[in-house]
Every structure is written in structure tokens, then in C-alpha cells.
C-alpha positions in Angstrom: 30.2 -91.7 52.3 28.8 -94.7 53.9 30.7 -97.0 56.1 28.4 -99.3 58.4 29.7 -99.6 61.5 31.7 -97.8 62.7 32.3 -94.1 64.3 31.7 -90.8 63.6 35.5 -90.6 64.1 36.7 -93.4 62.0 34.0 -92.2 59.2 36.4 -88.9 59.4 39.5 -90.7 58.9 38.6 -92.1 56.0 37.8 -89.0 54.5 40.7 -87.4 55.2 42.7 -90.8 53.7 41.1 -90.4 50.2 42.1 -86.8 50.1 39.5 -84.1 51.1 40.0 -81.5 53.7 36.8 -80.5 54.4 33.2 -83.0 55.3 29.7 -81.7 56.3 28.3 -82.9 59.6 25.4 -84.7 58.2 23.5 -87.8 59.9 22.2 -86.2 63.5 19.9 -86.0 65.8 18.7 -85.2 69.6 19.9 -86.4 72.4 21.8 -89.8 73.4 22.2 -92.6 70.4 23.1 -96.2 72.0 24.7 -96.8 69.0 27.3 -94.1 69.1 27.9 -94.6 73.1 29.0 -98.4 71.5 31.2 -97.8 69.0 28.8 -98.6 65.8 27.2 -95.6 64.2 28.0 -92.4 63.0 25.5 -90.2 64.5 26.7 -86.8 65.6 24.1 -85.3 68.6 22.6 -82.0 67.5 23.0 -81.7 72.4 26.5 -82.6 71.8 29.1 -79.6 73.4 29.4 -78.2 69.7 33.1 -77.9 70.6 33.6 -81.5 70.9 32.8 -81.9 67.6 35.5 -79.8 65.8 37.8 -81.1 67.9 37.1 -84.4 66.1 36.9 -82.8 62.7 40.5 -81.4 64.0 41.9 -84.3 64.9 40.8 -86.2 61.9 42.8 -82.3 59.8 39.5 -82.0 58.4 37.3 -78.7 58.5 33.7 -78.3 58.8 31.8 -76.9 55.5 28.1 -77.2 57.1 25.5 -78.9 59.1 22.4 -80.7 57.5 19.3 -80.7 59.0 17.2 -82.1 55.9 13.7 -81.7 57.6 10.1 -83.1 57.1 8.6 -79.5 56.9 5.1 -80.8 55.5 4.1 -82.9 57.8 2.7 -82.0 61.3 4.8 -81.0 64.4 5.4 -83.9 66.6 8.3 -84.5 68.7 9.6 -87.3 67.3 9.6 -85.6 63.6 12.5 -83.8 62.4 11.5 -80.4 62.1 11.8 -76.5 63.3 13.7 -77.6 66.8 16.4 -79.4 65.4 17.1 -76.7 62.6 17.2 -74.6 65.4 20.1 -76.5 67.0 21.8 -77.1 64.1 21.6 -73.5 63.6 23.3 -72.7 67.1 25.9 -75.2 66.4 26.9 -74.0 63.1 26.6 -70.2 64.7 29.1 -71.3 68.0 31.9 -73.3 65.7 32.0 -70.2 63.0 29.9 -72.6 60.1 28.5 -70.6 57.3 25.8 -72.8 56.6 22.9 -75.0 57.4 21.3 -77.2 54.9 17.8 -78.5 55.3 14.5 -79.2 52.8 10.9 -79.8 53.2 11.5 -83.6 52.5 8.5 -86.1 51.4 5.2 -85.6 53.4 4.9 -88.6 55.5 1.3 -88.2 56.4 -2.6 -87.6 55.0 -1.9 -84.2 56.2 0.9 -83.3 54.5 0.3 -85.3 51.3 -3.1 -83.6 50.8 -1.7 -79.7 51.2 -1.6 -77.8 48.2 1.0 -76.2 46.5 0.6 -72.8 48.2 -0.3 -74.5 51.5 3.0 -76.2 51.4 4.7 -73.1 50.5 3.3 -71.9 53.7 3.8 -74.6 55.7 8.0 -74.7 55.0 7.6 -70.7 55.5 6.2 -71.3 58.9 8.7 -74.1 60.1 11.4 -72.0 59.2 10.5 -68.6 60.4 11.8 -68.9 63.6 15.1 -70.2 62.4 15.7 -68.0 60.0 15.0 -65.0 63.3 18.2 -67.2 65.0 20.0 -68.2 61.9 20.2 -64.1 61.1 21.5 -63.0 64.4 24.3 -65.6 64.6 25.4 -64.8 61.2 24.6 -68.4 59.8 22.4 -68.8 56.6 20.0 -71.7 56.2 20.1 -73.2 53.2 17.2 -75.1 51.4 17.9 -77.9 48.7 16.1 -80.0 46.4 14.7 -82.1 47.9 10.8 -82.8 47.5 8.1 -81.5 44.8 8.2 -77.9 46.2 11.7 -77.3 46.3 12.2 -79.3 42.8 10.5 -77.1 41.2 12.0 -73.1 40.2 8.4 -71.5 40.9 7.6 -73.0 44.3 11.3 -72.2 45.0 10.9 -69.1 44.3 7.3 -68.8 46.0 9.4 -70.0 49.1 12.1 -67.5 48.7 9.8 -64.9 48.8 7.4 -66.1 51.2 10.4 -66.2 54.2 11.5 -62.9 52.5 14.9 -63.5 54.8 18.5 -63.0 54.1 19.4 -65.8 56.1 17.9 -68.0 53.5 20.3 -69.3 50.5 19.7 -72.5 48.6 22.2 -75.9 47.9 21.9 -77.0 44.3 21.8 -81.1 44.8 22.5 -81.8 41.1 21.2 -85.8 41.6 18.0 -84.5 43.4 16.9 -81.8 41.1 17.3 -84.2 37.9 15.6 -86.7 39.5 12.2 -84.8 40.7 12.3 -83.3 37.2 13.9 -79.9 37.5 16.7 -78.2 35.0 19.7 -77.8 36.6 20.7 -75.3 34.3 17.7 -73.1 34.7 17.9 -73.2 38.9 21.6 -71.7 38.6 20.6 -69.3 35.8 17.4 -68.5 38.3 18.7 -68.6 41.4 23.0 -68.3 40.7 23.4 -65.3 43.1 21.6 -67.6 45.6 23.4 -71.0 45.3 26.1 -71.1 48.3 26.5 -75.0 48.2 26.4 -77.9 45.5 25.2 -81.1 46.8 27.1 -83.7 43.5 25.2 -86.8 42.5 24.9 -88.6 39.3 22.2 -91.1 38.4 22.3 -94.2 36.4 20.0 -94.3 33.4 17.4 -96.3 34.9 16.5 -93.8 37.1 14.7 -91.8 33.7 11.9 -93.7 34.6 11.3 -92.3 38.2 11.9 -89.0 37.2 9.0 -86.4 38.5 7.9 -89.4 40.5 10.6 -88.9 43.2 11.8 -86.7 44.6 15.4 -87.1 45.8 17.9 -89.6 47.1 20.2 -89.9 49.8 23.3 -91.5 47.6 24.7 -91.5 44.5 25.8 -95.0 43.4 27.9 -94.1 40.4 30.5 -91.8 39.9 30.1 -88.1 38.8 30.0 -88.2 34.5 29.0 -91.7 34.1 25.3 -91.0 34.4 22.3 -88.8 33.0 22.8 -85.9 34.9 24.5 -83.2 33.0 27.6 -83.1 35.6 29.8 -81.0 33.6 27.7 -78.4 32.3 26.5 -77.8 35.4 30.0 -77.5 36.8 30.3 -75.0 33.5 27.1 -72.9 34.4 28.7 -72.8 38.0 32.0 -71.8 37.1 30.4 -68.8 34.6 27.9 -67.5 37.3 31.5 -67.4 39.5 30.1 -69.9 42.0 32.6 -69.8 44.8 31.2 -71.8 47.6 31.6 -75.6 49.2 31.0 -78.8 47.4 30.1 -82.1 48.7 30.1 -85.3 47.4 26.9 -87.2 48.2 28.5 -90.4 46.5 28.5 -94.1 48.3 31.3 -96.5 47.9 35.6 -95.5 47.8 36.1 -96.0 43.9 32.9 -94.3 43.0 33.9 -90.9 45.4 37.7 -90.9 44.2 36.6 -91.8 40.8 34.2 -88.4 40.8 37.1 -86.0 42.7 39.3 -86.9 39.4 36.3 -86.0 37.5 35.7 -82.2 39.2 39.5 -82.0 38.9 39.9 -82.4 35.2 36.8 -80.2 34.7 38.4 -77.4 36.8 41.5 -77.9 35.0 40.0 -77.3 31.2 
């Protein structure tokens, strides 16, 4: 959902208003933001009292389904890059409020650096941003999830290249249906691969002028239509899900009121067939 400005809180309250219980904690970072201190943005701070933010989430009657911490995990370390520090936080706030999960990706490389590793140096790289953690994530009792979201994850092999290069059971993946179609993967085959895996669904669907960036880019943050108006196979994903007896959270990543409520009726008439 976006809503420019406004708060964090009011952000919830909507939410709750057009009938879902549960909402990720999603647009973070370190620190202070001057525009959450003034009333007009959204961002939740990963140095927040962790407790602080449920009580929101509980005062708006919604629950907490996970924390994203979509990365940049092929570019250098720098402190101003989002990176292996703030998956680390969002690790210890998800392991502090009882959240199963944390979602990040390796994102776009940014730099000459990251844009001229190869496939198994990038397979590396993400292994070695997340090692540490994973270390955390497994003593807290949190898993870190990694989506699709950049020409390594988009792909089944590299996913599975990165799978086994952490070689950690704290490590799960969220299907993003919109991101996966778009960077040119099968959503079919990545639950058929990966099913056992697959502890969150990220929904998008994608207008039909999109075909023409597929394999060329590699995610999005919003879906602009509703779910089943697109080119993303949207119901037989939610079919392949339902079969492999998927049983985890799903989140709408869907901008604008008539295109979310218009997708909730959607997953609701598929779930009743």
C-alpha cells in the first residue's frame, strides 16, 4: 500500500479499514528520520524499541507477518548501503516481537563492482553478506528469507547455488509472483523446485506491457493492477501453492485502494473453488 504522507500509524489504519488483519513492517531504516518525527512518512526505525512497534500494530488490531530488509547484497559495504547490518537488526527485531520471518534479496548492483561480478562471484558475494545473519537469525529462532528480486535470485539455478552455498536452515525463500515473471523466471517451476522452501508469497500482477522488459528487469516495488487482470499466471500459481500445501503468510504488494480490495476478492474466490 502506498499513501504519501502520512504515518506509519495512519498507514495501519487503513489497512485494518479495508479488511486485513495482518501487514509486514516494510519501508525501514537506521536511526532517526525527520520525516517520521513530523508526521509525514511512513518509515519504521530498524533502532526503534521493537516493542513500540507492535504496540502500534496492536492498536491499529493488526499483527505482524514479517520484516523486510530487501538488501543491496552485490554491491560493496559502505555505511550508507543497505546491507548485512540492517538484516541483522531486522533480524533481532523480528527474534524480540516472536516474528517468524525476515525477507530480504540481493537487489540491483548499483556499482562497477557489483555490475561486473560474475555469476558465481555474486553467488558468493550474497553468501558472504548473509552469513552472519543467518549465525543470529538461527539462534533467535527467525528464518531469513530471500525473494526474487535481481538476476541471481530470478533465476532457479543461482537460487539454488545460493541455497547451497549458505547451507543454513535459517534460510527459506518468498515467492514474489510479479518479480519472478518479470526477470523471466517460471513461477511454476520455483514452487515445484523449491515448494518445501516457500514460507511467504509476495502477490503482484503485471500489465501486458511489461512483456517487453521481461529478463531486462529485475523486479518492482508495486503492482499497479489488481491480481488476475494481468500476465502473470495468478491463479495457477495460487493452484501450485495450494497442491504443494503452502501454508504460510501472504502479502499484497499492490498500490492504490480498488486495485488491493479488487485482488483480496480475487484470492478469495480462488480459495473458495
Amino acid at each position: 500500500m502506498v499513501e504519501a504522507f502520512t504515518t506509519l500509524e495512519n498507514q495501519l489504519k487503513t489497512i485494518k479499514s479495508w479488511g486485513f488483519s495482518n501487514a509486514d513492517i516494510t519501508d525501514n531504516s537506521d536511526g532517526a528520520c525527520l520525516g517520521a518525527a513530523y508526521g509525514f512518512t511512513s518509515l519504521a526505525s530498524l533502532d526503534a524499541n521493537p516493542f513500540d512497534l507492535k504496540r502500534m500494530f496492536d492498536n491499529a488490531g493488526l499483527a505482524i507477518s514479517s520484516v523486510c530488509a530487501h538488501a543491496e547484497l552485490l554491491d560493496p559495504t559502505v555505511p550508507w548501503r543497505y546491507g548485512t547490518a540492517q538484516i541483522i537488526k531486522a533480524v533481532k527485531i523480528a527474534g524480540a516481537l516472536g516474528i517468524k520471518h525476515v525477507i530480504t534479496s540481493e537487489g540491483d548492483p548499483k556499482t562497477k563492482f557489483g555490475k561486473k561480478l560474475t555469476s558465481s562471484q555474486a553467488v558468493f558475494a550474497i553468501a558472504e553478506k548473509l552469513y552472519e545473519p543467518l549465525r543470529l537469525a538461527a539462534d533467535m529462532g527467525v528464518k531469513i528469507l530471500i525473494e526474487p528480486h535481481g538476476h541471481i535470485t530470478d533465476s532457479v539455478i543461482y537460487t539454488e547455488q545460493v541455497l547451497n552455498e549458505c547451507n543454513s536452515e535459517a534460510l527459506g525463500l518468498n515467492l514474489d509472483t510479479g518479480n519472478l515473471w518479470l526477470g523471466g523466471g517460471d513461477p511454476i517451476e520455483y514452487i515445484r523446485k523449491f515448494g518445501n522452501k516457500t514460507e511467504h508469497v509476495h502477490w503482484k500482477d503485471l500489465p501486458a506491457e511489461m512483456e517487453a522488459l521481461r529478463g531486462k528487469m529485475f523486479g518492482c516495488g508495486m503492482a499497479v493492477i489488481p491480481l488476475g487482470t494481468g500476465v502473470v499466471p495468478v491463479e495457477e500459481v495460487f493452484n501450485e501453492l495450494v497442491k504443494m500445501g503452502f501454508d504460510g503468510y501472504s502479502t499484497f504488494e499492490i498500490a492504490g485502494e480498488d486495485a488491493v480490495k479488487k485482488s483480496l476478492g480475487f484470492l478469495k474466490e480462488l480459495a473458495g473453488k
